[in-house]
N, C-alpha and C positions, 0 to 999 in steps of 0.2 A: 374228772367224772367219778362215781361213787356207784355202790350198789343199792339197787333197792330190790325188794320183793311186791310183787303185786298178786292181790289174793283175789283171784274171781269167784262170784256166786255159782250160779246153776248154770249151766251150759255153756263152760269155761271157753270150747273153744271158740264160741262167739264171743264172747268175753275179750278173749286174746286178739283175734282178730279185729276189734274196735280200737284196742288200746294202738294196735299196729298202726292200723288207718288214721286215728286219732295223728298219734308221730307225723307221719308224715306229711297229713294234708295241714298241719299248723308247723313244720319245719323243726320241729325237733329232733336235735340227734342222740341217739340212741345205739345202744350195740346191746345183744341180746345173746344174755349168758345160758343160759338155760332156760325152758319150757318144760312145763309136765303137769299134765293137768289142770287143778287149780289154782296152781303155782308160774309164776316168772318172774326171771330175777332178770333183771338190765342194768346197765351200766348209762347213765345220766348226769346232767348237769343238775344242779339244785335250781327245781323248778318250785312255781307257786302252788305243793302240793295240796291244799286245803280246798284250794280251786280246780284244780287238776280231778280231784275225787266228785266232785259238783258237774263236770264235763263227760263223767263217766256213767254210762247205765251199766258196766255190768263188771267193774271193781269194786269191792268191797271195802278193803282196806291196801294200803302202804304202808309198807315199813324201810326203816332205813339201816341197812347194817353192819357192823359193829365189830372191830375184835377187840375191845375193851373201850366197858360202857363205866361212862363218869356221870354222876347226877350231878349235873347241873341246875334244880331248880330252887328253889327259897322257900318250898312248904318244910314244917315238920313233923308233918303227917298225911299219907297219902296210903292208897289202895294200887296195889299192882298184881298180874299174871301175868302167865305163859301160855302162849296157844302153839301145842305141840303139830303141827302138820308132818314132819316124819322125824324119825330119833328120840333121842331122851333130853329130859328139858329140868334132869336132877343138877347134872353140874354149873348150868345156868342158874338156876335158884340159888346152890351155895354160893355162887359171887356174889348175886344181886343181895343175899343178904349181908355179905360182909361187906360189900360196898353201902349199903344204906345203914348199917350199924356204924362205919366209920366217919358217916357226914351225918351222925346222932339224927338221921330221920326215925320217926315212926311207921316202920311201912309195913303193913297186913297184907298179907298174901293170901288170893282168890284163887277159889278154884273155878275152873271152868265146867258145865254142867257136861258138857262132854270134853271132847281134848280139845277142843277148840273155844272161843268165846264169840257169840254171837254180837254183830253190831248194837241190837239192843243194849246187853248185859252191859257194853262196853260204858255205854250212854247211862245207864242205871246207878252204875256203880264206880261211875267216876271214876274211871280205872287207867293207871298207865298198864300201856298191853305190851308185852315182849314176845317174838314167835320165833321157834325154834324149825328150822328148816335143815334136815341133813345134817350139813357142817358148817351152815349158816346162823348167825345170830344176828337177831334186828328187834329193833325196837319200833314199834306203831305213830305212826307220824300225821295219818289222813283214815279218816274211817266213813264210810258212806254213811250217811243219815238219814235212816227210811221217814222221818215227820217232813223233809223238805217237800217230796214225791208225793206225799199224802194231802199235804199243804195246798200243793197244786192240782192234787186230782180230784178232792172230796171237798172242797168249800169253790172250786168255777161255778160259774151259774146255772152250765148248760152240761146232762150227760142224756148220751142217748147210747144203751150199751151192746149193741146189735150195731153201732156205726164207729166204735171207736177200738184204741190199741191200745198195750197196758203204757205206760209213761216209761219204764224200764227199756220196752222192747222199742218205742218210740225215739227214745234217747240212741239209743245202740244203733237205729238204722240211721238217724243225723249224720252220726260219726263216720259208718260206715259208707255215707254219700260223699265224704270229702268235704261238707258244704264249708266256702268259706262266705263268697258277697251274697249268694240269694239259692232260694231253693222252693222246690215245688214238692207238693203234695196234690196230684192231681184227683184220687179219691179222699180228701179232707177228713169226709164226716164231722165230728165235731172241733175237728182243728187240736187235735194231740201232738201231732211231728208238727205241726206249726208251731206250737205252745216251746217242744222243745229246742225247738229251731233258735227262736225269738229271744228265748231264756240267755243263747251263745250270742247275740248280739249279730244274729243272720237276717237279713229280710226274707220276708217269704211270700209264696203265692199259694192260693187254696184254690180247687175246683173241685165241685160235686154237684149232681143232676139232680140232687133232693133240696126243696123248698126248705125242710128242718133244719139239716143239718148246715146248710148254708147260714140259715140265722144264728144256729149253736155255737160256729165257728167264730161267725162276727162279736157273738155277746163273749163268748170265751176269749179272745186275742183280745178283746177291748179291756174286759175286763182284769187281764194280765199286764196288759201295756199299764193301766194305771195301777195297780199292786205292787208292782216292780218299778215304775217311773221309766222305760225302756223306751230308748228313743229310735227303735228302729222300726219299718214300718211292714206293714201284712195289706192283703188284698186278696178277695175272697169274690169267688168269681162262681156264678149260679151258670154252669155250662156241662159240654159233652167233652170228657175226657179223649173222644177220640178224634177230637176238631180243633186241636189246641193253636194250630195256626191263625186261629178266628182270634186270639186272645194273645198272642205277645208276640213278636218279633223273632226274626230269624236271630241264634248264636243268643238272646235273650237270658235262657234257663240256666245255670251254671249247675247245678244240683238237683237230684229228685231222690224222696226217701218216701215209701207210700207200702200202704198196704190194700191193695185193690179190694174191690167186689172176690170173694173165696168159694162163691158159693151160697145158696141155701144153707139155715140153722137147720138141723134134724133133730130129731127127738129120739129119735130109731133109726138102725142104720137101715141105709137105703139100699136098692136093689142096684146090679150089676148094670142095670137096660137105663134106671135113673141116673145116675152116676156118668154114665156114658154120654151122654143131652147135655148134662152143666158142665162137663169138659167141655166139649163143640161150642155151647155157649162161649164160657170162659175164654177158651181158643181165641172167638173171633172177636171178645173183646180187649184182651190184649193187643191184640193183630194191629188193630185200627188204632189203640193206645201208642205203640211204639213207634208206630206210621208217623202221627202226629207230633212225635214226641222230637224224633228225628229232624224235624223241620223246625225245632225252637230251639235244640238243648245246642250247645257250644260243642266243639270237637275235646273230645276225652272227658266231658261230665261224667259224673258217675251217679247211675241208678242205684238207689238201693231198694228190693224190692222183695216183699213177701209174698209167694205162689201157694196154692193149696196141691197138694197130694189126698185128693178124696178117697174115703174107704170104702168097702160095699159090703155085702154078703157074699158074696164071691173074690173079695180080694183088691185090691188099690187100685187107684187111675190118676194120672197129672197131665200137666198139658204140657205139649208138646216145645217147650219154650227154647230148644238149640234151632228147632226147625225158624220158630218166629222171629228169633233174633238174626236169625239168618237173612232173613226176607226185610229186614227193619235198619239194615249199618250200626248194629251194635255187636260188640262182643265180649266174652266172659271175665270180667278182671277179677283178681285175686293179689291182694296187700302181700300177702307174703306165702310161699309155697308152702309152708307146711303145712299150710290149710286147705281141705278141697272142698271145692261149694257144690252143691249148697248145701248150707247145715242145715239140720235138720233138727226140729221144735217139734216133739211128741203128742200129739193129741188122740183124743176119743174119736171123734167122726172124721178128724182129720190133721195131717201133720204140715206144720207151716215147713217151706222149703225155702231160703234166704239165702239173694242171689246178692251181687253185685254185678252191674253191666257197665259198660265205655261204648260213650260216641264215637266209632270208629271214624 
């Protein structure tokens, strides 16, 4: 086993927490040196990292590293930096240049517009990247590549943006479902956690009570199955989330990643007495959701599931979800203790609350 570092974006520790989930629910072993914020270093088998970064919404880059770095490639001329995350990244550069003087490359050294180098830049400038961590040294091996994301969100055929999730946060709740053979997204909308579902070679199930978004899904998953040539299949069900027994089979579900109904959009925030109603709402549609949901999903599926924490003029309100799951045979799982749920996704009228649940 070997060390790597993995560099997460914005809200590292859901970040951390995927990569964890990820490990596990696909059987890799792993031993975990360190955490700290945007940063984890593990200890790993050489895996198919290039793919491994494509499986991730919320790593950036991989590096792998190093206590003396040999160029290995056949250019004689190439572009490189340092993406300093903590310490000095002077004594590195002296090596790296007498190591590239000594195998007569050409190599120009970039600076990074801050201490760090964004995946763009990376992508720009052709760049071999080296990151200086502490007393770690590593050199960049896997880098997320925001045109995949883009690829797949801005040329589908169908967007409706009041019924869908970003592809980032889409991806990350896949992961965090465990899904391996099938998975449900019982609020679809236009089929985003399907798309990314599909993308891993999962089958999936879609339901939503809107006529639109029901078609958006079907054109969208149709539309990606041939893009992609993906031979696995999707089925997209025009029904009531809270009657799911009407629609598959007991022990059926093995996975659920969804981001429900959160609420009314506001323009302004809302009043204490307003705020108070789309809980109650929300409440009782949960309630009826996880009822249902109990009676299909397999014992120890795992939910992954985004709650609203609504704001007001007077101050926050959520729903009451230890009570519900209480009354539903699910209970709270957590990949790994350092992390306690739910994290929490910042917003203006409202902050996403990101749970993961188990079929008791």
């Amino acid at each position: 086993m070997r060390e790597y570092i993995f560099v997460f974006g914005r809200e590292p520790e859901l970040s951390f927490l995927e990569l964890i989930s990820y490990f596990q629910s696909h059987d890799i072993n792993y031993k975990l040196v360190e955490w700290k914020n945007e940063i984890a270093v593990l200890l790993l088998e050489d895996l198919g990292f290039d793919m491994l970064i494509k499986r991730l919404g919320g790593t950036v880059k991989i590096a792998e590293v190093f206590l003396e770095y040999k160029y290995k490639g056949n250019e004689n001329k190439l572009n490189y930096g340092i993406s300093v995350y903590s310490g000095n990244g002077n004594k590195l550069k002296n090596y790296l240049e007498d190591e590239f003087r000594r195998e007569r490359v050409k190599a120009v050294f970039r600076k990074a517009r801050e201490k760090t180098f964004m995946p763009s830049e990376i992508f720009a400038k052709n760049l071999i990247e080296f990151i200086i961590y502490g007393k770690y040294s590593a050199k960049t091996i896997a880098v997320f590549n925001p045109r995949n994301y883009k690829e797949r969100d801005e040329t589908r055929p169908r967007q409706i943006m009041l019924h869908q999730v970003s592809l980032r946060l889409a991806r990350i709740l896949v992961n965090l479902s465990y899904a391996r053979h099938n998975l449900l997204d019982p609020f679809c909308g236009v089929g985003t956690i399907l798309q990314e579902a599909m993308i891993s070679g999962i089958d999936t199930y879609g339901v939503d009570i809107d006529n639109e978004s029901v078609d958006a899904s079907k054109e969208n998953l149709n539309w990606l199955k041939e893009k992609y040539n993906l031979k696995n299949n999707f089925k997209i069900i025009k029904g009531d989330s809270g009657k799911l027994a009407r629609y598959f089979k007991r022990n059926e579900i093995h996975a659920v990643a969804t981001e429900p109904d959160l609420g009314p959009y506001y323009r302004k925030m809302p009043s204490k007495e307003e705020v108070k109603v789309v809980i109650r709402t929300l409440e009782n549609l949960y309630l009826d959701f996880f009822l249902g949901l109990r009676q299909v999903m397999k014992k120890n599926g795992k939910v992954a599931i985004v709650l609203p924490r609504l704001k007001s003029k007077n101050g926050q309100m959520e729903v009451d979800i230890n009570k519900i799951i209480g009354q539903t045979g699910f209970r709270l799982f957590v990949a790994d203790k350092r992390v306690k749920l739910p994290i929490v996704s910042k917003g203006r009228f409202l902050d996403r609350l990101i749970y993961v649940f188990e079929a008791a």
